[in-house]
C-alpha atoms as one frame of an Amber mdcrd trajectory, in Angstrom:
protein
  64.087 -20.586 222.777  63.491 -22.676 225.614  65.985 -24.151 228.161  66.615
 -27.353 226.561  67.005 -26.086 223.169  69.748 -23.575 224.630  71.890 -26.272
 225.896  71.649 -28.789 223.210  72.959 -25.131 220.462  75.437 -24.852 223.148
  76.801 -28.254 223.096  77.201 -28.555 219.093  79.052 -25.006 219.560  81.533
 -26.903 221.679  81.789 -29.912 219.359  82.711 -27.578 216.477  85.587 -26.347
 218.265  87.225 -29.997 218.638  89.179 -30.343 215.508  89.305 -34.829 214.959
  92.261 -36.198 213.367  91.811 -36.151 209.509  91.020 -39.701 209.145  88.617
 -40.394 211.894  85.523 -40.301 209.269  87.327 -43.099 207.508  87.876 -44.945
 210.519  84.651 -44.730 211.531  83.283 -45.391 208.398  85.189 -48.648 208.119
  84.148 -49.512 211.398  80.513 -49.636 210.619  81.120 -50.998 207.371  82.530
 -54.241 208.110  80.178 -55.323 210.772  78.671 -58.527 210.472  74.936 -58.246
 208.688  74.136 -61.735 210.261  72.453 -62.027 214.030  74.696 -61.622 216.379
  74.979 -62.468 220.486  77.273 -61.386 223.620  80.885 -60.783 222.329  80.078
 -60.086 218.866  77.811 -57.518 219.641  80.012 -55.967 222.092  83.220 -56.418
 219.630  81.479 -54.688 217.100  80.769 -51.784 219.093  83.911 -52.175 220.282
  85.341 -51.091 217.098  83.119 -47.245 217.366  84.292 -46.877 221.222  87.887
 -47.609 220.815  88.168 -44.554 218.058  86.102 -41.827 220.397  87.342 -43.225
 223.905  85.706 -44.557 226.510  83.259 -44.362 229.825  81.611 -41.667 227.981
  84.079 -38.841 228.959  83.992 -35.744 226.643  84.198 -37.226 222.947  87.911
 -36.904 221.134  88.783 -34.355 224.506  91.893 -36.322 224.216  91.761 -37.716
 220.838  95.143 -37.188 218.890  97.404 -37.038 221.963  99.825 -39.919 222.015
 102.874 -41.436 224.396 105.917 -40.299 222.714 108.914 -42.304 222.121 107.565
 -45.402 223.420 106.791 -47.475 220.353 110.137 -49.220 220.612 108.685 -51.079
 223.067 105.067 -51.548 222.676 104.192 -54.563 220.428 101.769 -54.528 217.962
  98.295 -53.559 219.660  99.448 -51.316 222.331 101.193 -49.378 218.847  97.907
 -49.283 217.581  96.261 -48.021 220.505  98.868 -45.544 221.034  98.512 -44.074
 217.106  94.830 -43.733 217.753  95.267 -41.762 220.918  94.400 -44.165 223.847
  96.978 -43.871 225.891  97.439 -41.013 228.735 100.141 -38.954 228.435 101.948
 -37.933 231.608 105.317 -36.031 230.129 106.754 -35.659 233.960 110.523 -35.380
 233.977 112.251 -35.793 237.684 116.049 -35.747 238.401 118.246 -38.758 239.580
 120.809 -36.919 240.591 124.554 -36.998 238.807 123.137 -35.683 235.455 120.407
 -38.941 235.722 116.827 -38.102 235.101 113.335 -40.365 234.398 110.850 -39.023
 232.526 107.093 -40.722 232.925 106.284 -40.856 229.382 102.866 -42.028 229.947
 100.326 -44.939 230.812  97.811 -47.523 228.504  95.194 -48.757 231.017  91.873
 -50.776 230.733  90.033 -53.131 233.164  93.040 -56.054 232.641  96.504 -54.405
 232.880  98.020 -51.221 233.687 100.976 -50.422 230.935 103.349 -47.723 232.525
 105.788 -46.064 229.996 109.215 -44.496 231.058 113.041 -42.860 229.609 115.726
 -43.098 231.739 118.817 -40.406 230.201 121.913 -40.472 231.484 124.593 -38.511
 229.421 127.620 -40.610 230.492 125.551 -43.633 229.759 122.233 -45.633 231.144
 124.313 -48.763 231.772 127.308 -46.962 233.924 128.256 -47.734 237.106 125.350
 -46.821 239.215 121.675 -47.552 238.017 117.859 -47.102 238.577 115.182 -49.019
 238.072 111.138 -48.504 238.637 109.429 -50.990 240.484 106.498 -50.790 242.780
 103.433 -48.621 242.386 101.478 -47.302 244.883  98.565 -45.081 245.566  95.043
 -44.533 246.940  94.531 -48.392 247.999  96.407 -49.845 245.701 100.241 -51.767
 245.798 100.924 -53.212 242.442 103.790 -55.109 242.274 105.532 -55.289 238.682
 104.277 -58.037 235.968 106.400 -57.942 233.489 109.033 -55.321 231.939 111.164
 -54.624 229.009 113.598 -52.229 227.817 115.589 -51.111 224.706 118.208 -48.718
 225.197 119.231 -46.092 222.466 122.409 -46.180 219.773 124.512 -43.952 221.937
 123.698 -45.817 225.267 122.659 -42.517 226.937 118.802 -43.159 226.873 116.559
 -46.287 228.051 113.034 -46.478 227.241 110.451 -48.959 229.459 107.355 -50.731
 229.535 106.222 -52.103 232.737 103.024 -53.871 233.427 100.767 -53.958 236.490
  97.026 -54.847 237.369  95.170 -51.732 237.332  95.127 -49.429 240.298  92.062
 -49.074 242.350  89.590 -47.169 240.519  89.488 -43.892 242.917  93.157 -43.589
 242.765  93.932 -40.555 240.637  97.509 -39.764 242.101  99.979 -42.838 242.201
 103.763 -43.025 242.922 106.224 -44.917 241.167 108.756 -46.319 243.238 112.418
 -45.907 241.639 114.882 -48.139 243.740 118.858 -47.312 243.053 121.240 -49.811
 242.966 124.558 -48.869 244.203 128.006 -50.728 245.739 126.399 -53.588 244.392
 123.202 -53.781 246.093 120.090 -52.450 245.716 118.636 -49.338 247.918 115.423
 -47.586 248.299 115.202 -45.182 245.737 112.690 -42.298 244.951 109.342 -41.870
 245.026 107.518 -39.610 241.991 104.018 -38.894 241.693 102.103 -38.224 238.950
  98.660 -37.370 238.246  96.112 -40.564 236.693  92.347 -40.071 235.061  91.122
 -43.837 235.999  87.434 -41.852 233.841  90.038 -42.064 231.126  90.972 -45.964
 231.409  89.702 -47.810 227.930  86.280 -49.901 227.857  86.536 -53.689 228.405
  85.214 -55.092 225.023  83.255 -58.389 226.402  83.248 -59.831 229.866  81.604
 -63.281 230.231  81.696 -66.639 231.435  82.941 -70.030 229.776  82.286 -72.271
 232.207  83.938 -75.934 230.072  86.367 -78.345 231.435  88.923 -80.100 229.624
  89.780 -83.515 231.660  93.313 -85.289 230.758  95.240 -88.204 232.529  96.739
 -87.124 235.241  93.921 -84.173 236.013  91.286 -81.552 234.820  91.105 -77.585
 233.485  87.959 -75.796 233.657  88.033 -72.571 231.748  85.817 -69.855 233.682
  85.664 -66.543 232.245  87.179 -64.586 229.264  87.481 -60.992 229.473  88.396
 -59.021 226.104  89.689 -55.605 226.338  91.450 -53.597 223.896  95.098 -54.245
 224.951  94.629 -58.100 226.086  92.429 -60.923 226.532  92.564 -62.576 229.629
  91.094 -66.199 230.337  90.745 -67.534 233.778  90.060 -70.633 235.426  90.922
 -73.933 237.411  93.633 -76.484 236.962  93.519 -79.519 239.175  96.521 -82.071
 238.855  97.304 -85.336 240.579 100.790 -84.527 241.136 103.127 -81.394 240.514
 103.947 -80.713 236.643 106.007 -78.224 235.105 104.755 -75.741 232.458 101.618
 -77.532 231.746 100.000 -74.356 230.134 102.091 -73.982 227.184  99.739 -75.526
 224.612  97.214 -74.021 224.819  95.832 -71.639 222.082  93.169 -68.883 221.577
  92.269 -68.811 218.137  89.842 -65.947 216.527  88.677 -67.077 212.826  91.254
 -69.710 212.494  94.060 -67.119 213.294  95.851 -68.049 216.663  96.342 -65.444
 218.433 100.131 -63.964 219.797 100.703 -65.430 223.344 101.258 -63.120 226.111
 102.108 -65.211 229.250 100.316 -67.858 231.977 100.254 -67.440 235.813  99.191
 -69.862 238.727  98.471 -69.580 242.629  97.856 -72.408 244.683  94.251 -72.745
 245.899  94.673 -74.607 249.296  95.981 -77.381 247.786  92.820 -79.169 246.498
  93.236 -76.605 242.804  95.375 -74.148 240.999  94.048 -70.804 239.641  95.261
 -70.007 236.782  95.671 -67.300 234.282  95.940 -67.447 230.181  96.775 -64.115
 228.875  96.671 -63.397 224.445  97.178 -60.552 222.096  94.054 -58.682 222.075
  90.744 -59.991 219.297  90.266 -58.400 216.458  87.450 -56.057 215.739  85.582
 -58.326 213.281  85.835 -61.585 214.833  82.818 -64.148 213.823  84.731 -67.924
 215.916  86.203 -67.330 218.668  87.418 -71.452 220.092  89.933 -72.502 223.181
  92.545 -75.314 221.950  93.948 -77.905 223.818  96.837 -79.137 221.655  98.243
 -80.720 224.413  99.177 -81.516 227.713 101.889 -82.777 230.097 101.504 -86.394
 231.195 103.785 -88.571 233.535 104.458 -91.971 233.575 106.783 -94.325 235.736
 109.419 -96.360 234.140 112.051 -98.838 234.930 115.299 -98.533 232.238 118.931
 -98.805 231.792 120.905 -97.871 229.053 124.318 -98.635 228.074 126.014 -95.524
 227.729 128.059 -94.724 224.407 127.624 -92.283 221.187 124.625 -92.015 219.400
 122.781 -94.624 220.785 119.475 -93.915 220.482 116.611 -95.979 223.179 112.803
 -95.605 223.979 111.431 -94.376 226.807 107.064 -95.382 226.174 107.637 -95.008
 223.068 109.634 -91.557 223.471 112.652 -91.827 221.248 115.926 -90.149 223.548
 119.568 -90.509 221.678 122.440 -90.158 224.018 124.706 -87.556 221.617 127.855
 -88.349 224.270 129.119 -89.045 227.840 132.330 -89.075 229.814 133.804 -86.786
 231.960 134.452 -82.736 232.099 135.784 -80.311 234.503 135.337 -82.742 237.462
 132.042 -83.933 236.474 130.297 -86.614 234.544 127.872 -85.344 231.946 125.453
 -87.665 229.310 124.598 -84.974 226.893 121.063 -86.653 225.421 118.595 -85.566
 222.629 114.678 -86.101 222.465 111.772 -84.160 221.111 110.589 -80.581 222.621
 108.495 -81.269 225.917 109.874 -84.615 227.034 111.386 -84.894 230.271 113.235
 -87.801 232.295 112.458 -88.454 235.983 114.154 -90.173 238.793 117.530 -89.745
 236.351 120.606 -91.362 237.943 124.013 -92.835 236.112 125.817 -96.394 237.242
 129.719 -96.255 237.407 132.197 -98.325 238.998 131.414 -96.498 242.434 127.790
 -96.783 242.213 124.696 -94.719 241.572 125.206 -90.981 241.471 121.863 -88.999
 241.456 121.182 -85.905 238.174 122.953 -82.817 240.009 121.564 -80.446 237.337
 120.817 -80.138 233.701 122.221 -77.358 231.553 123.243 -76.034 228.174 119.665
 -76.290 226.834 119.443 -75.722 222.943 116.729 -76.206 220.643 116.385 -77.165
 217.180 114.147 -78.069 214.540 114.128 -81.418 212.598 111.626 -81.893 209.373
 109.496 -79.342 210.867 109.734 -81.108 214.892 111.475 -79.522 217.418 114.229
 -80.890 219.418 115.853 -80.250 222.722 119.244 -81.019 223.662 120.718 -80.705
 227.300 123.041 -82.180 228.680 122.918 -83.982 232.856 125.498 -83.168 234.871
 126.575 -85.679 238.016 128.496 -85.105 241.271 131.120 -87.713 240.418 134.634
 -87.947 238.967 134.087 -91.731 237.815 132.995 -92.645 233.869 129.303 -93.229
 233.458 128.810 -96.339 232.764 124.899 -96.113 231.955 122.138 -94.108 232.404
 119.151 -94.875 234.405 115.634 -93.888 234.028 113.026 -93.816 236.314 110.048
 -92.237 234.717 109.084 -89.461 231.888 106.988 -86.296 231.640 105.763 -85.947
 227.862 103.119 -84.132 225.726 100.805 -85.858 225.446  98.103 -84.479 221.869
  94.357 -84.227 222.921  93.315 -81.595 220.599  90.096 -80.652 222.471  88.415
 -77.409 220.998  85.906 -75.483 223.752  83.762 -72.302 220.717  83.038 -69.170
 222.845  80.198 -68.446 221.989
C-alpha cells in the first residue's frame, strides 16, 4: 500500500468516528433536491451551493468538527435566521463565565459571525435582580487590530428578574484576531464607569461563508436627487446592500421605502446607515433578513421617496378643519393652550411633514418649539400620524402657518439582480 493510499484509509477512519446529527442526510438531501434544473449565473449558483456549505460549515475547516454544538439560551433573542443558524450548529460557542462582583456574574454565551456582522451573545445573573441598583452593560470590543464599536443590541430579561440575556452586533473583527476582549462598563452613583475587560478565545477559520458578493452598479434618480445601488453581499445571517445617495438638500429618513424582495416575498428589514462623503454624497447602507436558499428573482424596490416642496399657507385655526397642503390633506384635530404652551394637535398621512411651521396670535408669530406625542394609526388600510406642535407662547393660536412640506412621493422603480 503506497503512501497516498495510506492517508486517504486514514482519513475515512477519522470520518467514521464523527457521529452527524440524525437528520443531516435529510438536510442534505433536500438541499440538492430543490435546486433549480434550469441554467443558472452568479448568485444562484453560489445560493445553491450555499444551501450544502451552510449544513457542513465553512472555509473548509474539518467537516461537522463542530457540527451539533449550539449557543445555549440565546434564542430569546435571536430572530428568525440567526435561530436557524444556531439549530444547525453555526454559531461558536464560548461558555466563559466571569464575576461582577456582589453575587453579579456575565457569562459569554457565544458568537454568530460571517463576512457582514459579528453577533456576540451574553447572560448577565444577578440573584437580587439584573435591574437593581447598580448595573453592567457590554460595550466595546477590542482585539488584534480591531475596535468595534456596538451596532445594535437587545435584551429580554427572565420571569424572576434575576437573569438578562443579550445580543449585540458589531462588524467583524480583523481576520487574524483570535483573542478579543469585551469591554463591560459599570454604571454606578448614577454615572457610568469603566468597567471590566474579559477575554475570550475566537476561531475567525470558523466564521460562516459569504453566499454571493457582487456588484449592482443602477441608479435610481428622483426630484430632489439620485441613489446608485453598488454592491450586494449575501451571507447567511444578512444581506447587506451598499451604495450612494446624493440629495439637493438635507432630508430625513429617506431610506425607509425601500424593499428587497426575493420571489415576490419582501424580505424582513434590518436597519439603514449613512456617513457623509465630503459633502458632494452620502454612503449609505441597506441591511435585510438573509435570502433564502432557493431564490430564482432577486429585484431592489423603490416604493418611494421623500420630496420637498416650498409653500406659502395660512389656516384658520379651529376643530376639525381639515386644509391642503399640494394636495396633502392635514386636519387640525384641536388647538388652544396647555401647561403654559400653545399646541395645534394636526393629523395627515404617514411620511408627510410641515416646514417653516409657525402660529399667528395676538402677539405675533411664534416659531414650532417642538413636536411631540407622535401616534400612529391606520385608516382603510392608510396609515396616519398624529402629533401635536408645541409653541413658546402663552397667547391663543390664532392660525397656523405653513411654509413648505416634506412628503412621499411613489416612484415604484424596480432594479432585478441578476
Amino acid at each position: 500500500m503506497n503512501e497516498v493510499d495510506k492517508k486517504l484509509r486514514k482519513e475515512a477512519e477519522n470520518m467514521q468516528q464523527i457521529q452527524p446529527p440524525q437528520d443531516l442526510e435529510a438536510r442534505l438531501r433536500s438541499a440538492l433536491n430543490d435546486r433549480p434544473r434550469k441554467k443558472r449565473n452568479g448568485w444562484k449558483v453560489a445560493l445553491a451551493a450555499a444551501a450544502v456549505l451552510m449544513i457542513l460549515g465553512s472555509f473548509q475547516y474539518p467537516a461537522l468538527a463542530y457540527y451539533g454544538k449550539k449557543i445555549m439560551g440565546a434564542e430569546d433573542v435571536m430572530n428568525g435566521t440567526l435561530h436557524d443558524l444556531n439549530e444547525a450548529g453555526m454559531g461558536q460557542v464560548i461558555d466563559r463565565t466571569y464575576a461582577l462582583g456582589e453575587g453579579e456574574k456575565i457569562t459569554i454565551d457565544g458568537v454568530i459571525v460571517d463576512e457582514n456582522q459579528f453577533i456576540l451573545y451574553y447572560t448577565l445573573h444577578n440573584a437580587n435582580g439584573v435591574e437593581e441598583g447598580e448595573s453592567w452593560e457590554p460595550g466595546d470590543l477590542t482585539g488584534f487590530l480591531t475596535r468595534e464599536y456596538m451596532i445594535s443590541a437587545k435584551t429580554v430579561v427572565s420571569d424572576d428578574r434575576t437573569e438578562l440575556k443579550g445580543e449585540i452586533r458589531y462588524d467583524p473583527p480583523n481576520a487574524f484576531a483570535k483573542e478579543l476582549i469585551l469591554h463591560v462598563d459599570h454604571y454606578k452613583n448614577d454615572e457610568w464607569l469603566e468597567g471590566e475587560k474579559f477575554t475570550f478565545n475566537y476561531r475567525p477559520d470558523q466564521a460562516l461563508q459569504t453566499n454571493f458578493k457582487q456588484g449592482i452598479n443602477k441608479t435610481v434618480t428622483f426630484d430632489n436627487g439620485s441613489i446608485t445601488f453598488k454592491s450586494i453581499t449575501a451571507s447567511p445571517t444578512i444581506t447587506v446592500i451598499k451604495g450612494k445617495m446624493k440629495l439637493d438638500e438635507e432630508i430625513n429618513d429617506p431610506l425607509g421605502e425601500i424593499e428587497l424582495v426575493a420571489d415576490g416575498k419582501v424580505l424582513e428589514w434590518q436597519g439603514s446607515g449613512s456617513s457623509s462623503n465630503w459633502g458632494l454624497s452620502d454612503d449609505i447602507e441597506l441591511e435585510f433578513d438573509a435570502l433564502p436558499h432557493d431564490l430564482n428573482k432577486l429585484e431592489l424596490v423603490v416604493k418611494a421617496f421623500p420630496v420637498k416642496e416650498k409653500a406659502d399657507i395660512t389656516v384658520p385655526l379651529s376643530p376639525s378643519k381639515t386644509f391642503k397642503v399640494m394636495d396633502q390633506n392635514v386636519m387640525v384635530k384641536k388647538s388652544g393652550v396647555k401647561d403654559g404652551q400653545s399646541f395645534v394637535t394636526i393629523e395627515s398621512k404617514e411620511g408627510l411633514r410641515l416646514d417653516g411651521v409657525s402660529i399667528k396670535t395676538e402677539s405675533g408669530t411664534v416659531k414650532l418649539d417642538h413636536t411631540t406625542d407622535d401616534e400612529y394609526t391606520k385608516k382603510d388600510g392608510e396609515a396616519f400620524h398624529e402629533r401635536t406642535l408645541l409653541f413658546e407662547t402663552k397667547d391663543e393660536p390664532q392660525s397656523l402657518i405653513v411654509k413648505g412640506i416634506s412628503y412621499m412621493k411613489t416612484y415604484d422603480q424596480h432594479i432585478v439582480i441578476e
